[in-house]
C-alpha positions as CSV (number, residue, x, y, z in Angstrom):
1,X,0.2,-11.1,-3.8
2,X,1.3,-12.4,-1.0
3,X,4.5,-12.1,-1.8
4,X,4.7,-8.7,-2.3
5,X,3.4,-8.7,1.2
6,X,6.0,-10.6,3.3
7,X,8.3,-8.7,0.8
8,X,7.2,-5.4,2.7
9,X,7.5,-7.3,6.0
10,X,10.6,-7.1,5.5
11,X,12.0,-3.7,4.2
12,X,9.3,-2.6,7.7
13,X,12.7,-4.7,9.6
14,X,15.6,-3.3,7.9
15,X,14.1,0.5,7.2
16,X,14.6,1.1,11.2
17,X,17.2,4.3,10.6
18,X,16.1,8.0,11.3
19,X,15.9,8.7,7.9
20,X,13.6,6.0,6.9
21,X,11.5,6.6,10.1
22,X,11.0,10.4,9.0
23,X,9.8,8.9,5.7
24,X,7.2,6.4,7.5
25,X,6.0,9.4,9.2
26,X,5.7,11.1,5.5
27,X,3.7,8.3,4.6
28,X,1.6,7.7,7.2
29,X,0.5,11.2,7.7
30,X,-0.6,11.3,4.0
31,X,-2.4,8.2,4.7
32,X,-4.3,9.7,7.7
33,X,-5.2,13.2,5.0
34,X,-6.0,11.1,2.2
35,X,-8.5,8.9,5.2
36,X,-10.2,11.9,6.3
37,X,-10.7,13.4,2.9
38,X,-12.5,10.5,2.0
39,X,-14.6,9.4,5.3
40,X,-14.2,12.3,7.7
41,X,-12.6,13.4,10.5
42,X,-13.9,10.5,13.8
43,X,-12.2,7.2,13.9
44,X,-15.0,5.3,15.1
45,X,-17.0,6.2,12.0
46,X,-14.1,6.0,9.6
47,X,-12.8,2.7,9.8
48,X,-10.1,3.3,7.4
49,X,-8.7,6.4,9.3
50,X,-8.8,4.4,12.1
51,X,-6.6,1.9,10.6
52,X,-4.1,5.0,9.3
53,X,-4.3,6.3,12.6
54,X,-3.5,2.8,14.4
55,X,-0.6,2.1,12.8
56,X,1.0,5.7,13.2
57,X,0.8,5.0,17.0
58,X,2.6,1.8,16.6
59,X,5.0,3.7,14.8
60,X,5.2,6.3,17.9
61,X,3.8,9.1,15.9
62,X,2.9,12.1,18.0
63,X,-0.5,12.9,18.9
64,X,0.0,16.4,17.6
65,X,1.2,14.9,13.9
66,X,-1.7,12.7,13.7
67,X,-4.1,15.3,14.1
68,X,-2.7,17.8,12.1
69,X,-3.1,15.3,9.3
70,X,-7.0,14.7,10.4
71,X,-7.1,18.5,10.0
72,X,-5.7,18.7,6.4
73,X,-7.9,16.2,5.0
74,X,-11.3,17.7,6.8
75,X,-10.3,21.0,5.2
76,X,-10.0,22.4,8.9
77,X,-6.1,23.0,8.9
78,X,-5.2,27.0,8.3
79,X,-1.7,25.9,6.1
80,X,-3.5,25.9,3.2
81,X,-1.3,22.6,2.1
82,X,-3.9,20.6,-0.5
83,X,-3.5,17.0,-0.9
84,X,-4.1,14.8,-3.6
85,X,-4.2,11.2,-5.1
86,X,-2.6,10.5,-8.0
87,X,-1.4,7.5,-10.0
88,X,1.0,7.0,-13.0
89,X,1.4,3.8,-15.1
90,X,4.7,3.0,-16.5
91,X,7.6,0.2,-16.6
92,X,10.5,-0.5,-14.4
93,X,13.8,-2.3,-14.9
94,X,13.4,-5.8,-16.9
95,X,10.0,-4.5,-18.3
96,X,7.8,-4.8,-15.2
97,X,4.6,-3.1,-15.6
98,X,4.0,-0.9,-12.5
99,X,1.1,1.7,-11.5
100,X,2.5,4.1,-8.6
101,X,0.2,5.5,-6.2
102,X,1.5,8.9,-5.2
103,X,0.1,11.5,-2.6
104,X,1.2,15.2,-3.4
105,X,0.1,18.6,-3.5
106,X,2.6,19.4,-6.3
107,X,2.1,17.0,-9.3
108,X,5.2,18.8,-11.9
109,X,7.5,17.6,-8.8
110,X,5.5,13.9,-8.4
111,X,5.8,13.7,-12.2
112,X,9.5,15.2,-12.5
113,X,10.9,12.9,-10.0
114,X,9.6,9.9,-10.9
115,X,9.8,10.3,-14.6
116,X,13.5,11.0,-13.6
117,X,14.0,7.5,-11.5
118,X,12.1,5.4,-14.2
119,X,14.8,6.8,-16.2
120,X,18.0,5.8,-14.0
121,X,16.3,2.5,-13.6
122,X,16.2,2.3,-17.7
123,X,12.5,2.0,-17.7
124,X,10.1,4.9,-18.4
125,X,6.7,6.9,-17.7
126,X,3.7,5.8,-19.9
127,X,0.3,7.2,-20.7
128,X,-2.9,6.6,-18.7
129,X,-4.1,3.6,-19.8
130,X,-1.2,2.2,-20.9
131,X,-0.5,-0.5,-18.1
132,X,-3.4,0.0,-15.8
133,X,-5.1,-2.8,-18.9
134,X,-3.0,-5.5,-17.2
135,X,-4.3,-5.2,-13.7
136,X,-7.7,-5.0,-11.8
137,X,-8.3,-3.1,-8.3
138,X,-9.3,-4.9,-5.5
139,X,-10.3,-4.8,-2.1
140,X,-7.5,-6.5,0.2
141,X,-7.2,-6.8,4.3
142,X,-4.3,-8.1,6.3
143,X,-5.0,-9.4,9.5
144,X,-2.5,-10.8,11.7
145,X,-2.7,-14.7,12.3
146,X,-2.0,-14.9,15.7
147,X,-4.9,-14.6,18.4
148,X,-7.8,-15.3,14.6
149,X,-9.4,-17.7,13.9
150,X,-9.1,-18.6,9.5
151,X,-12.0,-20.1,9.6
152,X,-14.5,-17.4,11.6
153,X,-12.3,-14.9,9.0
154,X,-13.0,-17.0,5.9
155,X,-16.7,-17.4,7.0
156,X,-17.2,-14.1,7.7
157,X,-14.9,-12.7,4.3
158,X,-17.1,-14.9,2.2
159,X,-20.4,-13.7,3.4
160,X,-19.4,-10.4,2.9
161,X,-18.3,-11.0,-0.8
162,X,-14.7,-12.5,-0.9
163,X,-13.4,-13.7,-3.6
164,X,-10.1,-15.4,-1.7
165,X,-9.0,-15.9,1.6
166,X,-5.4,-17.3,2.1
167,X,-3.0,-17.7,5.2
168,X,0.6,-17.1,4.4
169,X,3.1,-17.3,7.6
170,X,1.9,-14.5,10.2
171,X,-0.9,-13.0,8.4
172,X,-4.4,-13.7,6.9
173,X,-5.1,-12.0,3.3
174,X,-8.4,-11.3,1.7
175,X,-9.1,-10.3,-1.4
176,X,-12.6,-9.2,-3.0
177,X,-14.1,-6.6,-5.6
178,X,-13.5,-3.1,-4.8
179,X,-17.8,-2.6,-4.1
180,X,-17.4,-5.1,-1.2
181,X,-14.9,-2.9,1.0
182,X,-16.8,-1.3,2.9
183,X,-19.3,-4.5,3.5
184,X,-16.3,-6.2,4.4
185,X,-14.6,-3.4,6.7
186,X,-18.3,-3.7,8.7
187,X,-18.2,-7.1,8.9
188,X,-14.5,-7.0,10.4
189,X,-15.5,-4.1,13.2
190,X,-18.6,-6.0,13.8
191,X,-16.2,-9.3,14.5
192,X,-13.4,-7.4,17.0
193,X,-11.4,-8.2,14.3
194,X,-8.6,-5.5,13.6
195,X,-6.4,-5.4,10.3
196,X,-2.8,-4.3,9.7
197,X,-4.2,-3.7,6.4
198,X,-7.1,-2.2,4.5
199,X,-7.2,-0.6,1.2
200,X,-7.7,-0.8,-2.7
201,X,-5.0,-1.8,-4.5
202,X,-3.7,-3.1,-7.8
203,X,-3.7,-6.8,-8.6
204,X,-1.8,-8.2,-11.8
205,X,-4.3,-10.1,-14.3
206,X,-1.0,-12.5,-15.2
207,X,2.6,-12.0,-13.3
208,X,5.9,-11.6,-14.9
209,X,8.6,-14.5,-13.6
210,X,12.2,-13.5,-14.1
211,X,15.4,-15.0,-12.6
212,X,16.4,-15.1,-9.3
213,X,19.1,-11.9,-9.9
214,X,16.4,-10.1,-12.5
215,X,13.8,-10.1,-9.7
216,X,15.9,-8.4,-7.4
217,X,17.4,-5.8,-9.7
218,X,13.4,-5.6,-10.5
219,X,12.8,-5.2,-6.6
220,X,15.4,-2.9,-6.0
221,X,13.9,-1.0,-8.2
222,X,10.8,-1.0,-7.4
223,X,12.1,0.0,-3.5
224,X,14.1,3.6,-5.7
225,X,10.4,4.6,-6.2
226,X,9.0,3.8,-3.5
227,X,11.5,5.8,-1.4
228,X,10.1,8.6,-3.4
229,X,8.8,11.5,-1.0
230,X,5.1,11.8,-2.8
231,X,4.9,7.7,-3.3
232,X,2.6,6.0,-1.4
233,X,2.1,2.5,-3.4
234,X,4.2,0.9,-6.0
235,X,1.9,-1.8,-7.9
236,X,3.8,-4.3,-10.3
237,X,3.1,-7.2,-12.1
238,X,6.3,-8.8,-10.7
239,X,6.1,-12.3,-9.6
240,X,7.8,-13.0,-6.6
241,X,9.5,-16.5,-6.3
242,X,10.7,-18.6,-3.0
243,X,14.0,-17.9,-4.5
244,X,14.2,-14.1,-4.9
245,X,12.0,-13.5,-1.3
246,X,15.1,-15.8,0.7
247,X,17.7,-14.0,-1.7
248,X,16.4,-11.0,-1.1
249,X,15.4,-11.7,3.3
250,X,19.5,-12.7,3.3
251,X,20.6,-9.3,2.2
């Protein structure tokens, strides 16, 4: 897993053009809707908007954007735009199982266009069920290793219901059962203690190891989808070697 982190470390560095940044913005505001839908509308009660809302600032999102989005997902916006979250289970390039996490408020498009890459990529779409069998959801937080202390943050993660705690490079990663989230989002505001990251996501029960040059056609894959306008998340089963991350940082 926490390869697939450092491996969106760096597309964050190399995705710097206008284009991309129009995208983040894309993202990001369906991150805020999709926060507010869930947990409401005020940042110091919803912990996870917070986060959504943190990390548009740092991406110099303007004030007016974020709250627009805040809007939508109260139901308090006039554009009468409706949100919702979605996921499909198919397979990419070289078989890799993936379950994509999309954000839309037109599913025939969401469906259309990515049953239309999965194609180019010589994969395809499955049925519900027919992939998500291979993976478990979890709870997951990044926090950044500078300025924490792993062992208050392992403490404190295990007490709350951790199942793993793990230090890889610049960030701290914990992973639990999805009921422990919000127990472990508490225990993290209680501590001062922000993360870059907080949400649910996808775990593989047993990764898939390729070559060095598989895993990237794999990854480059994977990126074609996740460049999709109504994707939010692309989960694989994709194991992510030493190799392929420093073949794939050189690019």
């Amino acid at each position: 897993m926490s390869g697939h982190s450092h491996w969106a470390t760096i597309r964050r560095k190399k995705g710097a053009s206008d284009a991309k940044r129009g995208q983040l913005f894309t993202r990001l505001t369906r991150e805020i809707v999709m926060a507010a839908r869930e947990g409401g509308g005020d940042i110091d009660s919803n912990f996870r908007l917070r986060i959504a809302v943190d990390k548009a600032r740092a991406q110099s999102m303007p004030k007016e954007n974020i709250e627009r989005g805040i809007k939508r997902g109260t139901g308090d916006s006039k554009d009468g735009v409706i949100f919702e979250q979605v996921f499909y289970e198919g397979y990419g390039s070289n078989g890799v199982a993936l379950i994509v996490e999309c954000v839309t408020e037109n599913r025939n498009r969401t469906v259309a266009d990515l049953r239309h890459m999965l194609s180019r990529l010589g994969g395809n779409l499955g049925e519900s069920g027919s992939v998500s069998w291979q993976f478990r959801r979890v709870s997951y937080f990044s926090i950044p290793a500078a300025g924490n202390d792993f062992d208050k943050i392992f403490e404190l993660a295990v007490e709350g219901g951790a199942d793993d705690v793990t230090q890889d490079g610049d960030e701290i990663e914990i992973f639990g059962p999805v009921e422990s989230f919000k127990t472990l989002i508490d225990a993290l505001r209680k501590a001062g203690i922000q993360p870059d990251e907080a949400e649910l996501r996808f775990v593989a029960n047993q990764e898939m190891e390729l070559s060095v040059s598989d895993t990237l056609q794999a990854m480059h894959g994977i990126e074609q989808i996740e460049d999709l306008d109504d994707v939010q998340n692309v989960f694989s089963n994709l194991k992510m070697s030493e190799e392929a991350m420093a073949a794939m940082e050189a690019e």
